[in-house]
FIKOLZA-1660 file (N, C-alpha, C; in steps of 0.1 Angstrom, whole numbers, plus 5000, padded with zeros to 4 digits):
% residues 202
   i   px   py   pz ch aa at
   1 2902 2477 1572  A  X  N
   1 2895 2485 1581  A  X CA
   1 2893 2478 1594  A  X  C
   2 2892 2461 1594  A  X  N
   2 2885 2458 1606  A  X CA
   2 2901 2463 1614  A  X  C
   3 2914 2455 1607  A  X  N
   3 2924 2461 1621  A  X CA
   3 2926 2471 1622  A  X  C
   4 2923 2483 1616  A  X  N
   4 2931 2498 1621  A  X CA
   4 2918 2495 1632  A  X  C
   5 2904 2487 1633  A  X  N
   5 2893 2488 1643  A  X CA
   5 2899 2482 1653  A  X  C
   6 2910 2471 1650  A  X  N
   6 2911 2460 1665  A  X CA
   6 2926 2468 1670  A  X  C
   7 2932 2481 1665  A  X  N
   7 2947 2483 1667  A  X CA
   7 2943 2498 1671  A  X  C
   8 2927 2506 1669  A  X  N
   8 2933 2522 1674  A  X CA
   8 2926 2520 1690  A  X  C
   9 2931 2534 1696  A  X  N
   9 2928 2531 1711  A  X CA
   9 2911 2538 1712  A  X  C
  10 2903 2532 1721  A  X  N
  10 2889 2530 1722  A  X CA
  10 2888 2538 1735  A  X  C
  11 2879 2547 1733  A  X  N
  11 2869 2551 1746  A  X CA
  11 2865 2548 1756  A  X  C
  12 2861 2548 1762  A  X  N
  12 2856 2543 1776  A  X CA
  12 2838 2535 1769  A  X  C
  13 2833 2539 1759  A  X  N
  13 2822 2535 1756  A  X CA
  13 2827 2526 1743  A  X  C
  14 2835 2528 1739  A  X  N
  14 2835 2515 1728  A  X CA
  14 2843 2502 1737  A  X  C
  15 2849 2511 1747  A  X  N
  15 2858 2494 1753  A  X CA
  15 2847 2486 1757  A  X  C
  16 2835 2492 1764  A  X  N
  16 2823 2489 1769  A  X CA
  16 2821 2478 1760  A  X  C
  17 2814 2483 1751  A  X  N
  17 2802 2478 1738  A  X CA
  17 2812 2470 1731  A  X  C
  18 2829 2469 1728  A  X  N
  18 2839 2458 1724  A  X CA
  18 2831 2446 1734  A  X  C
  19 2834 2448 1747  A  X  N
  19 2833 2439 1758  A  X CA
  19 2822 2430 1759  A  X  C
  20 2807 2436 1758  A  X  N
  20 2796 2430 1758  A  X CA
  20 2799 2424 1743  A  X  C
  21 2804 2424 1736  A  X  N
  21 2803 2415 1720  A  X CA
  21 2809 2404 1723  A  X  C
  22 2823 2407 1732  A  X  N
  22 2830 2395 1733  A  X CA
  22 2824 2384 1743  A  X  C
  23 2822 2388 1753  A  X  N
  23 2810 2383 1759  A  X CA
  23 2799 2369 1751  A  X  C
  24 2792 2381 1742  A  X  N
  24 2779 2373 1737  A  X CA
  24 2786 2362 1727  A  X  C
  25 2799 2369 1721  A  X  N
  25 2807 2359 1708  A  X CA
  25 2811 2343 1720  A  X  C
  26 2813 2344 1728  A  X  N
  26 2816 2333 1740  A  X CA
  26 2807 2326 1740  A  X  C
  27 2794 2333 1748  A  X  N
  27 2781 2325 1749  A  X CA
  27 2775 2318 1735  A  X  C
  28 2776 2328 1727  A  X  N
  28 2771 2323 1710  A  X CA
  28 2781 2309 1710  A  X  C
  29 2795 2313 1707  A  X  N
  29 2803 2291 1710  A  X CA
  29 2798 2283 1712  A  X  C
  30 2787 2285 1724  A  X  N
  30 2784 2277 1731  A  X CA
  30 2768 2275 1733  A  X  C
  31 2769 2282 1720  A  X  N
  31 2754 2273 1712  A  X CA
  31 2740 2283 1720  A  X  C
  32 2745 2291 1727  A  X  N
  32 2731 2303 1730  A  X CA
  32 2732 2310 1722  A  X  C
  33 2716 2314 1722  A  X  N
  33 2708 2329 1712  A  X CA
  33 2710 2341 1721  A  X  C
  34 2721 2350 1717  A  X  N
  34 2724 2359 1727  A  X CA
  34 2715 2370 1718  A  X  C
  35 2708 2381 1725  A  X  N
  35 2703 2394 1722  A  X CA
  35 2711 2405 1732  A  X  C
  36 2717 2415 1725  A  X  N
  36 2728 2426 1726  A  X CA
  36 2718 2436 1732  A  X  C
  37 2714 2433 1744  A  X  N
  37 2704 2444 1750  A  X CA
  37 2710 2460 1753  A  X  C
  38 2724 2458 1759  A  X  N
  38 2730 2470 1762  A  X CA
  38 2732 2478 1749  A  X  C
  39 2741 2478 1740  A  X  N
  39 2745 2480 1729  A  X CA
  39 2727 2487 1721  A  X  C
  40 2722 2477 1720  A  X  N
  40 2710 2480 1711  A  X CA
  40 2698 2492 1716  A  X  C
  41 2697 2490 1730  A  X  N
  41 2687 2497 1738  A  X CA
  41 2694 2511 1744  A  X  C
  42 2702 2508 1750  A  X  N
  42 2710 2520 1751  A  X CA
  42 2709 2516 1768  A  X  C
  43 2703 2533 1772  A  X  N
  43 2697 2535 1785  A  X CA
  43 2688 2526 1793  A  X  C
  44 2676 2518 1780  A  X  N
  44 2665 2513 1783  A  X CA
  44 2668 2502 1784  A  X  C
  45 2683 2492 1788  A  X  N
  45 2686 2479 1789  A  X CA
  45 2679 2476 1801  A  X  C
  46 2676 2478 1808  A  X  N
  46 2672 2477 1825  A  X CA
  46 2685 2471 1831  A  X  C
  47 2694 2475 1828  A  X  N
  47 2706 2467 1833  A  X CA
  47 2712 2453 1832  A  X  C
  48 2706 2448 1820  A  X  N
  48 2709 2439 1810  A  X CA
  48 2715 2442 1801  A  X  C
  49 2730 2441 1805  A  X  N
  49 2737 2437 1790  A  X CA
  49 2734 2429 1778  A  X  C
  50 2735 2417 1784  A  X  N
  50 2733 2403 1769  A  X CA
  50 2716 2400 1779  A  X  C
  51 2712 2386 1772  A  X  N
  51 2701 2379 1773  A  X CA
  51 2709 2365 1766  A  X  C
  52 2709 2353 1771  A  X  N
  52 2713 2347 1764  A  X CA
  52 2703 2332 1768  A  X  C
  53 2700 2325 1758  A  X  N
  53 2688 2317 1757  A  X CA
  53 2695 2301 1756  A  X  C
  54 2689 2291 1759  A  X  N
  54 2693 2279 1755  A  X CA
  54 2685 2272 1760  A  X  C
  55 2671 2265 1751  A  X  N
  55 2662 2258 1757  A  X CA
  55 2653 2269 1770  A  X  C
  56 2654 2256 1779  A  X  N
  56 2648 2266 1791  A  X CA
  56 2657 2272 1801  A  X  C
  57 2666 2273 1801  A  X  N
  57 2679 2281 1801  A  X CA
  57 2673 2298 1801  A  X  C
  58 2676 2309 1809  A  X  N
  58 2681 2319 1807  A  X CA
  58 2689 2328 1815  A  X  C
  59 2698 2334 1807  A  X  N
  59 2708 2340 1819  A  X CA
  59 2706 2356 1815  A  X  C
  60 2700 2359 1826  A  X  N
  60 2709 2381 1820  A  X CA
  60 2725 2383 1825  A  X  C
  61 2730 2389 1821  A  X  N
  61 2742 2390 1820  A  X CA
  61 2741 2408 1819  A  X  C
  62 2749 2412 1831  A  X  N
  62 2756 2423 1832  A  X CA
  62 2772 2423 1828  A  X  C
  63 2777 2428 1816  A  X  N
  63 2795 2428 1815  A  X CA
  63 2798 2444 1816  A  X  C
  64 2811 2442 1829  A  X  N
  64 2816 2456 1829  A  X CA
  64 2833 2454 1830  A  X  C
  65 2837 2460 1819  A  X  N
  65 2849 2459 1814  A  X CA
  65 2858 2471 1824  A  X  C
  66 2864 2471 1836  A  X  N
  66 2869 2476 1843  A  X CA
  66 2878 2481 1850  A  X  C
  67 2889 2490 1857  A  X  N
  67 2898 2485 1862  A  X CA
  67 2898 2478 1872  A  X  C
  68 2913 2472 1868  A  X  N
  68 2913 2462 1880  A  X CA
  68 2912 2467 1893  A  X  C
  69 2917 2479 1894  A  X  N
  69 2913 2494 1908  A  X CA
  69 2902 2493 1910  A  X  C
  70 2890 2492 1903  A  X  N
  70 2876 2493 1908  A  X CA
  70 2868 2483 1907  A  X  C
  71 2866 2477 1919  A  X  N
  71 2861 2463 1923  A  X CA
  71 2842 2465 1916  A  X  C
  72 2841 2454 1918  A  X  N
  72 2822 2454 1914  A  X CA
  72 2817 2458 1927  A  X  C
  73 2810 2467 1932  A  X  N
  73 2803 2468 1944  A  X CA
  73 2790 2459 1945  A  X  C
  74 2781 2455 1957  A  X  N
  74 2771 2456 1958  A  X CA
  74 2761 2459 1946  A  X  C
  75 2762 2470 1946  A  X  N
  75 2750 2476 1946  A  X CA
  75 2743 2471 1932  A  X  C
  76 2756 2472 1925  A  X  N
  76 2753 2465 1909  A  X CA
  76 2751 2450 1907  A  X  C
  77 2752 2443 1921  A  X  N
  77 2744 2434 1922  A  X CA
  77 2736 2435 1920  A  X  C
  78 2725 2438 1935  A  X  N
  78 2711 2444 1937  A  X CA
  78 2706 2447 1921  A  X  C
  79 2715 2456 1914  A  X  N
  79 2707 2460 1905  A  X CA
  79 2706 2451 1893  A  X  C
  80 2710 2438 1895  A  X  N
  80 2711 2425 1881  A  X CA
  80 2702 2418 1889  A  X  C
  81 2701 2418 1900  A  X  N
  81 2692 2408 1907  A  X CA
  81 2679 2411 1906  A  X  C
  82 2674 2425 1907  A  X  N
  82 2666 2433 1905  A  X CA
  82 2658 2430 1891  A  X  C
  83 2667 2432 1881  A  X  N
  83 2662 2435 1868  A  X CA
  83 2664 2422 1864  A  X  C
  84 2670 2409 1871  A  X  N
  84 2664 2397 1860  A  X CA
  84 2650 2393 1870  A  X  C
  85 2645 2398 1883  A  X  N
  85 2636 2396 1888  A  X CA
  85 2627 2400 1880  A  X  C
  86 2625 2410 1875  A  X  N
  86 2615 2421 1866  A  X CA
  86 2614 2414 1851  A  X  C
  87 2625 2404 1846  A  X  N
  87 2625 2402 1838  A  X CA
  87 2616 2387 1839  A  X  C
  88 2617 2386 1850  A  X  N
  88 2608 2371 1854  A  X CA
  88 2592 2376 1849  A  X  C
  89 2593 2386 1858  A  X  N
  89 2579 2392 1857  A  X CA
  89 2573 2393 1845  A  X  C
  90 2582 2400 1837  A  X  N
  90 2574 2401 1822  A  X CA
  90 2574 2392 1816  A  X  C
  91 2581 2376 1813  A  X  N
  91 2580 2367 1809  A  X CA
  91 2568 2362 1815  A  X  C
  92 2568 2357 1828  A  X  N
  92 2554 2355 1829  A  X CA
  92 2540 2362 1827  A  X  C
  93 2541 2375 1826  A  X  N
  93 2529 2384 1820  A  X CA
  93 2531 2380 1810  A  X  C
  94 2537 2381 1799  A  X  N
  94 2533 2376 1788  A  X CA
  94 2530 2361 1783  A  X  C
  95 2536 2352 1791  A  X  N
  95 2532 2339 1788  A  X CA
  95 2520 2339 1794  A  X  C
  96 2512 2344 1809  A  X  N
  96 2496 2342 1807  A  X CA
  96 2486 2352 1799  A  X  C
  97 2491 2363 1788  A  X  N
  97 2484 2373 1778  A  X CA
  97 2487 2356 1769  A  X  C
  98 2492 2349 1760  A  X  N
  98 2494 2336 1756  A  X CA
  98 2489 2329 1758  A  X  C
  99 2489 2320 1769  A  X  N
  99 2484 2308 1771  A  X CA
  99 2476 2307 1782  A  X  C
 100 2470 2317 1789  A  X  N
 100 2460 2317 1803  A  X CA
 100 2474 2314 1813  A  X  C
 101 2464 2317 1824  A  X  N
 101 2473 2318 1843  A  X CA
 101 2479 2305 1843  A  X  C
 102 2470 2293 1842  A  X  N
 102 2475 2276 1844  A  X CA
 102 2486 2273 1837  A  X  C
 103 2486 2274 1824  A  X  N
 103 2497 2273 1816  A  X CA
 103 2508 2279 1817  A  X  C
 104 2506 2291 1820  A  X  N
 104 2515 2301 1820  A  X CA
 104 2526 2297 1834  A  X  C
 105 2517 2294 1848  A  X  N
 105 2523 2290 1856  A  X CA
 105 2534 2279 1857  A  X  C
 106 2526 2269 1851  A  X  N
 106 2536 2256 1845  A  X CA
 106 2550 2254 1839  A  X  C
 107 2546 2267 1828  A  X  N
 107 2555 2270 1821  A  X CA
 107 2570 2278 1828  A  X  C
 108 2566 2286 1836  A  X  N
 108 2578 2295 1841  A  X CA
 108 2580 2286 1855  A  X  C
 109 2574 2275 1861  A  X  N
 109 2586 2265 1865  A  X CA
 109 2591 2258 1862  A  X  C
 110 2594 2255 1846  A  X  N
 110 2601 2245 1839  A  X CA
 110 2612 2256 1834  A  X  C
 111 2613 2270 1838  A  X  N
 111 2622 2279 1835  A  X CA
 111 2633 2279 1840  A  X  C
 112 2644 2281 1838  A  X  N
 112 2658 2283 1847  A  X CA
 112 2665 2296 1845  A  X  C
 113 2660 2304 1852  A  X  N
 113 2666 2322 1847  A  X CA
 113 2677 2323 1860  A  X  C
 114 2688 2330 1854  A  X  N
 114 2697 2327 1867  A  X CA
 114 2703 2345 1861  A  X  C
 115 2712 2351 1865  A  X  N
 115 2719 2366 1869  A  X CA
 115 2732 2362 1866  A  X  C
 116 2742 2370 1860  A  X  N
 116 2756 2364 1859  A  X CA
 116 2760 2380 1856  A  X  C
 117 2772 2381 1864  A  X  N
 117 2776 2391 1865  A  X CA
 117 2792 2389 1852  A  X  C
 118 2794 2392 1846  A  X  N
 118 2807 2393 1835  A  X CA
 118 2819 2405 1841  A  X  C
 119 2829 2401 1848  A  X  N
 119 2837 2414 1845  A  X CA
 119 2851 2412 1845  A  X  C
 120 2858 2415 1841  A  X  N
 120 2874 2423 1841  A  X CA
 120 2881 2420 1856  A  X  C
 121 2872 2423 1865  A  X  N
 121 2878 2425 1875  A  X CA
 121 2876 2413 1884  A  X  C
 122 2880 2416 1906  A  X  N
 122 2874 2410 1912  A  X CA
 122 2862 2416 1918  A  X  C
 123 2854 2412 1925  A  X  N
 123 2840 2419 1934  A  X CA
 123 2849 2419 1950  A  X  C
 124 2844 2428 1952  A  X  N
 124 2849 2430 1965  A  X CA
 124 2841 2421 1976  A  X  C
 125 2847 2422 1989  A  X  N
 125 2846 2407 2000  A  X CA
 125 2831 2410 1998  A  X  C
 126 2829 2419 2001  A  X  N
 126 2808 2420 2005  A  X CA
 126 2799 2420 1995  A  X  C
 127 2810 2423 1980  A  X  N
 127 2801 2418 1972  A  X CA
 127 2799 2402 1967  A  X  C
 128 2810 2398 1972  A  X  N
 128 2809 2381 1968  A  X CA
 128 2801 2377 1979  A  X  C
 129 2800 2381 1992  A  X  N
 129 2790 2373 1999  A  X CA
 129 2776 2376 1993  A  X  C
 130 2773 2389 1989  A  X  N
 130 2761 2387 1985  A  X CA
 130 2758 2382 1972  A  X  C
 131 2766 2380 1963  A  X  N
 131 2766 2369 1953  A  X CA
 131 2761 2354 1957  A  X  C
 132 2772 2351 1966  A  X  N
 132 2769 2336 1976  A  X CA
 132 2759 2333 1980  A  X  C
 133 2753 2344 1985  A  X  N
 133 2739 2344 1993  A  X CA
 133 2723 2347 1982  A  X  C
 134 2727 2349 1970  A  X  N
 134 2714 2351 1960  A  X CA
 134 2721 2343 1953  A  X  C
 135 2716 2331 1952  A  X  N
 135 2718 2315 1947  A  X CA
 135 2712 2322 1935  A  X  C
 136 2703 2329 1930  A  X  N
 136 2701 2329 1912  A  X CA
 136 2711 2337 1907  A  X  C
 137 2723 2346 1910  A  X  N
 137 2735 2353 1905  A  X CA
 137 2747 2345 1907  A  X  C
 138 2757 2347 1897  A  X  N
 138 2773 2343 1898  A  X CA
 138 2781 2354 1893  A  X  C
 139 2793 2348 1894  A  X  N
 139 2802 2360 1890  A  X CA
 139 2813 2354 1880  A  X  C
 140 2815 2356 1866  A  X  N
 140 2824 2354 1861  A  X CA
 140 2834 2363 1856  A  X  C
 141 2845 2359 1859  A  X  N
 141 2858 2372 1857  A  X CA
 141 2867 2362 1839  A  X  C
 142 2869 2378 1834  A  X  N
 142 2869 2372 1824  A  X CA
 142 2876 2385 1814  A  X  C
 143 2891 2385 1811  A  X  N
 143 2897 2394 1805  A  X CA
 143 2891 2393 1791  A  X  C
 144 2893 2409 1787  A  X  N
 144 2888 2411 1769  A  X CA
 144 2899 2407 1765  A  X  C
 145 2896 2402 1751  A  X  N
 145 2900 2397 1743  A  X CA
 145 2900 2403 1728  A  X  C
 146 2911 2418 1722  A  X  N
 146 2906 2414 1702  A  X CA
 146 2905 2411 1694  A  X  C
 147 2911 2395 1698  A  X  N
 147 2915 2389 1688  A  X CA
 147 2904 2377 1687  A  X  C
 148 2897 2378 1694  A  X  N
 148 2885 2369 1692  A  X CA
 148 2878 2372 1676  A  X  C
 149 2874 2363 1665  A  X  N
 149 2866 2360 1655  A  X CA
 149 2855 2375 1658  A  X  C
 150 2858 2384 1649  A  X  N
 150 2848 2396 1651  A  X CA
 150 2834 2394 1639  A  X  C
 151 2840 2387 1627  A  X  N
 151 2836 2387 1614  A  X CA
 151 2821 2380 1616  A  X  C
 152 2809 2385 1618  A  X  N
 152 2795 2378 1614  A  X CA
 152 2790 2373 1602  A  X  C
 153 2791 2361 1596  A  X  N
 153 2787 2359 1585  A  X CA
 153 2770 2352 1584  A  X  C
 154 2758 2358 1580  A  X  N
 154 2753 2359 1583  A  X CA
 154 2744 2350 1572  A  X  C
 155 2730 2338 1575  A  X  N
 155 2723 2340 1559  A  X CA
 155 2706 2341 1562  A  X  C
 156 2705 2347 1553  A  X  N
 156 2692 2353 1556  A  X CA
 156 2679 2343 1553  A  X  C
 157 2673 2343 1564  A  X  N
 157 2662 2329 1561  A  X CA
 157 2652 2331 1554  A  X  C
 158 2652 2344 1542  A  X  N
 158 2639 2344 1536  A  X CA
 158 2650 2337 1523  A  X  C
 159 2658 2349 1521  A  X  N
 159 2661 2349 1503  A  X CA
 159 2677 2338 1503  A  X  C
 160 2684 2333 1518  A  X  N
 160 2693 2328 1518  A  X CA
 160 2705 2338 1514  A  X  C
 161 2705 2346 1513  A  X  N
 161 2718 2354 1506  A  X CA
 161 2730 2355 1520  A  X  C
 162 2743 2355 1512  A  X  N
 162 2750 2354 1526  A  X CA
 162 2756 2363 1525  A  X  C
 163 2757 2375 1536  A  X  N
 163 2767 2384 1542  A  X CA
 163 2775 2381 1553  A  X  C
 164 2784 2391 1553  A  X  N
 164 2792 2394 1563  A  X CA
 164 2789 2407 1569  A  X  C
 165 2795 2409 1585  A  X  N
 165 2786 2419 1595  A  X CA
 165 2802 2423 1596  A  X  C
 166 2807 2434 1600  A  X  N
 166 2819 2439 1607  A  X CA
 166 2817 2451 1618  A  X  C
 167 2823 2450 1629  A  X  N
 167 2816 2454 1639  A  X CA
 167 2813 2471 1638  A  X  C
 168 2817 2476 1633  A  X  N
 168 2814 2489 1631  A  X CA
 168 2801 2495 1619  A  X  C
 169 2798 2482 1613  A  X  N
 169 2784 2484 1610  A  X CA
 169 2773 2482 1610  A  X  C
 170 2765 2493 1609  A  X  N
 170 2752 2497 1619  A  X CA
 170 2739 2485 1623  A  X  C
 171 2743 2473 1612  A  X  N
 171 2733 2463 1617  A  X CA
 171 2739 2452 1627  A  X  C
 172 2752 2455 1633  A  X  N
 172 2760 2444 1636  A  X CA
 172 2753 2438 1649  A  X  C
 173 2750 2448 1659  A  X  N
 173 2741 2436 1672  A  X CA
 173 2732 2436 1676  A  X  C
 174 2721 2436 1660  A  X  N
 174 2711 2428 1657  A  X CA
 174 2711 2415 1653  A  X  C
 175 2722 2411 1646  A  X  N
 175 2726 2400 1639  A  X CA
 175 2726 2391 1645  A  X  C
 176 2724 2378 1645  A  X  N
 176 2722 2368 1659  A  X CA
 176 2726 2357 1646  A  X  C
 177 2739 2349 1655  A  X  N
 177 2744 2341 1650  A  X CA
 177 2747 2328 1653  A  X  C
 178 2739 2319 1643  A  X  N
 178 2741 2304 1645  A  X CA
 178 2726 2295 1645  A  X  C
 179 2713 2306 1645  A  X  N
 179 2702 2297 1638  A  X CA
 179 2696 2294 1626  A  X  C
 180 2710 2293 1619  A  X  N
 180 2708 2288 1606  A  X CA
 180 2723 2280 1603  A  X  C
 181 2718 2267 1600  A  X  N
 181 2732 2264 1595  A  X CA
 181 2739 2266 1588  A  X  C
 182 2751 2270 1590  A  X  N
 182 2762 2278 1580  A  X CA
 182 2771 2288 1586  A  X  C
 183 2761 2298 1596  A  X  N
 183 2765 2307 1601  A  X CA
 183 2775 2306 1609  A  X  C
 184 2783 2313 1606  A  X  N
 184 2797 2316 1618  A  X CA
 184 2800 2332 1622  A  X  C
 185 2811 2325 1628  A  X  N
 185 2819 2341 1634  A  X CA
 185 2836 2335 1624  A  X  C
 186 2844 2344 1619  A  X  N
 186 2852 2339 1613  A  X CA
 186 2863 2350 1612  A  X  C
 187 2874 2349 1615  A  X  N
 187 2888 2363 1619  A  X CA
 187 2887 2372 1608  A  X  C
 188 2888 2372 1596  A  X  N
 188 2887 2381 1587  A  X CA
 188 2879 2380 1578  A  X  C
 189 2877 2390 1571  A  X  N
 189 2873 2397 1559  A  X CA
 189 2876 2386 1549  A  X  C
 190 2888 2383 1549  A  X  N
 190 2895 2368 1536  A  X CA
 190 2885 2353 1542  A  X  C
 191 2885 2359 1554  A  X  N
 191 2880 2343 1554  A  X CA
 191 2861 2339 1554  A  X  C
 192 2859 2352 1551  A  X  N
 192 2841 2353 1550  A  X CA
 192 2839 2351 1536  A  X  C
 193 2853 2358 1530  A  X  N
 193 2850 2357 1514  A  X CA
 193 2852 2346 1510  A  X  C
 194 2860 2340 1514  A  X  N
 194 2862 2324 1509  A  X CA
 194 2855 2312 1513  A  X  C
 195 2845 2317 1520  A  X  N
 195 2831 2311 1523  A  X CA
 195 2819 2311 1516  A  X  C
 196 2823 2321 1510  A  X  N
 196 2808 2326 1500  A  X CA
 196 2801 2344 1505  A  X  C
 197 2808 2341 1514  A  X  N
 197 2801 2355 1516  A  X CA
 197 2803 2362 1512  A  X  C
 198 2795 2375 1511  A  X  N
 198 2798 2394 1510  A  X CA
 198 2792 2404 1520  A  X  C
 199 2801 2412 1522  A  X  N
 199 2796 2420 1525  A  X CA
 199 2780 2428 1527  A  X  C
 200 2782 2429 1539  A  X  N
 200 2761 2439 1538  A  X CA
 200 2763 2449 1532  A  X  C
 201 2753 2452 1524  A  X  N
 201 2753 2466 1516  A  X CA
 201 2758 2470 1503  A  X  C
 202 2765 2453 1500  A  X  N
 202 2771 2456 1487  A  X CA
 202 2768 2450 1480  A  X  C
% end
């Protein structure tokens, strides 16, 4: 099943929601706690695809898998710049509902929240100046890939039991992979099983 998943031709919404996986499967490599905001929230991402965490590290991440014909504009700037500012905001509201205004303050300048734009494509001239010019956004160009490790092998920190996640099922980008040791991403179905795992649900 996963390759008739990695071999039939995909939608304009599953190339999407492929793309933001491959994405977070990158950042996850590299040791961040990614949360699958687009995918999971739908509409109500605020224009957050991923969230990805590391220490005091945080990045929002917009990924738009695109033609190469249609450049990133502006505007979808503004609008990542926008909504990781908003996301400032709520982090700080909640860190002074927590720990009072003083703390709270201290706390979100020991923060490093930055905008990264993910796409397929290039930004056009005026969008890269305004990239240049909002020092908390960047832009990384970055072709999909299906042959990237899709397989989530997962272990659960109450009872330890280990599954495997495959992307077409329904718990898959909840699953957050790599704060437990063991956990991987792994190419197939054979190779989760010969780890110990099984399958969710069975």
């Amino acid at each position: 099943m996963l390759d008739r998943f990695k071999t039939h031709n995909l939608n304009n919404l599953e190339v999407g929601r492929l793309y933001e996986r491959y994405i977070g499967y990158l950042w996850e490599k590299e040791n961040w706690k990614v949360t699958y905001k687009g995918i999971v929230d739908g509409l109500a991402d605020m224009g957050r695809d991923l969230i990805c965490i590391k220490g005091n590290e945080h990045k929002i991440i917009q990924a738009k898998c695109w033609s190469k014909y249609t450049p990133i504009r502006e505007k979808h700037v503004y609008q990542l710049f926008a909504s990781a500012t908003h996301y400032r905001m709520e982090l700080r509201n909640a860190n002074k509902l927590s720990y009072g205004r003083s703390k709270a303050k201290v706390m979100m300048k020991e923060l490093d929240i930055k905008a990264v734009i993910c796409s397929t494509n290039d930004l056009s001239e005026t969008t890269q100046e305004v990239v240049n010019y909002l020092q908390i956004l960047s832009h990384q160009k970055v072709k999909l890939s299906k042959e990237y490790s899709m397989v989530k092998c997962n272990i659960n920190s109450t009872n330890h039991k280990k599954v495997y996640h495959l992307p077409f099922n329904p718990a898959y980008d909840t699953i957050i992979i790599g704060n437990i040791q063991g956990e991987q991403y792994v190419h197939t179905v054979q190779d989760a099983e010969k780890l110990g795992f099984r399958r969710a649900g069975t």
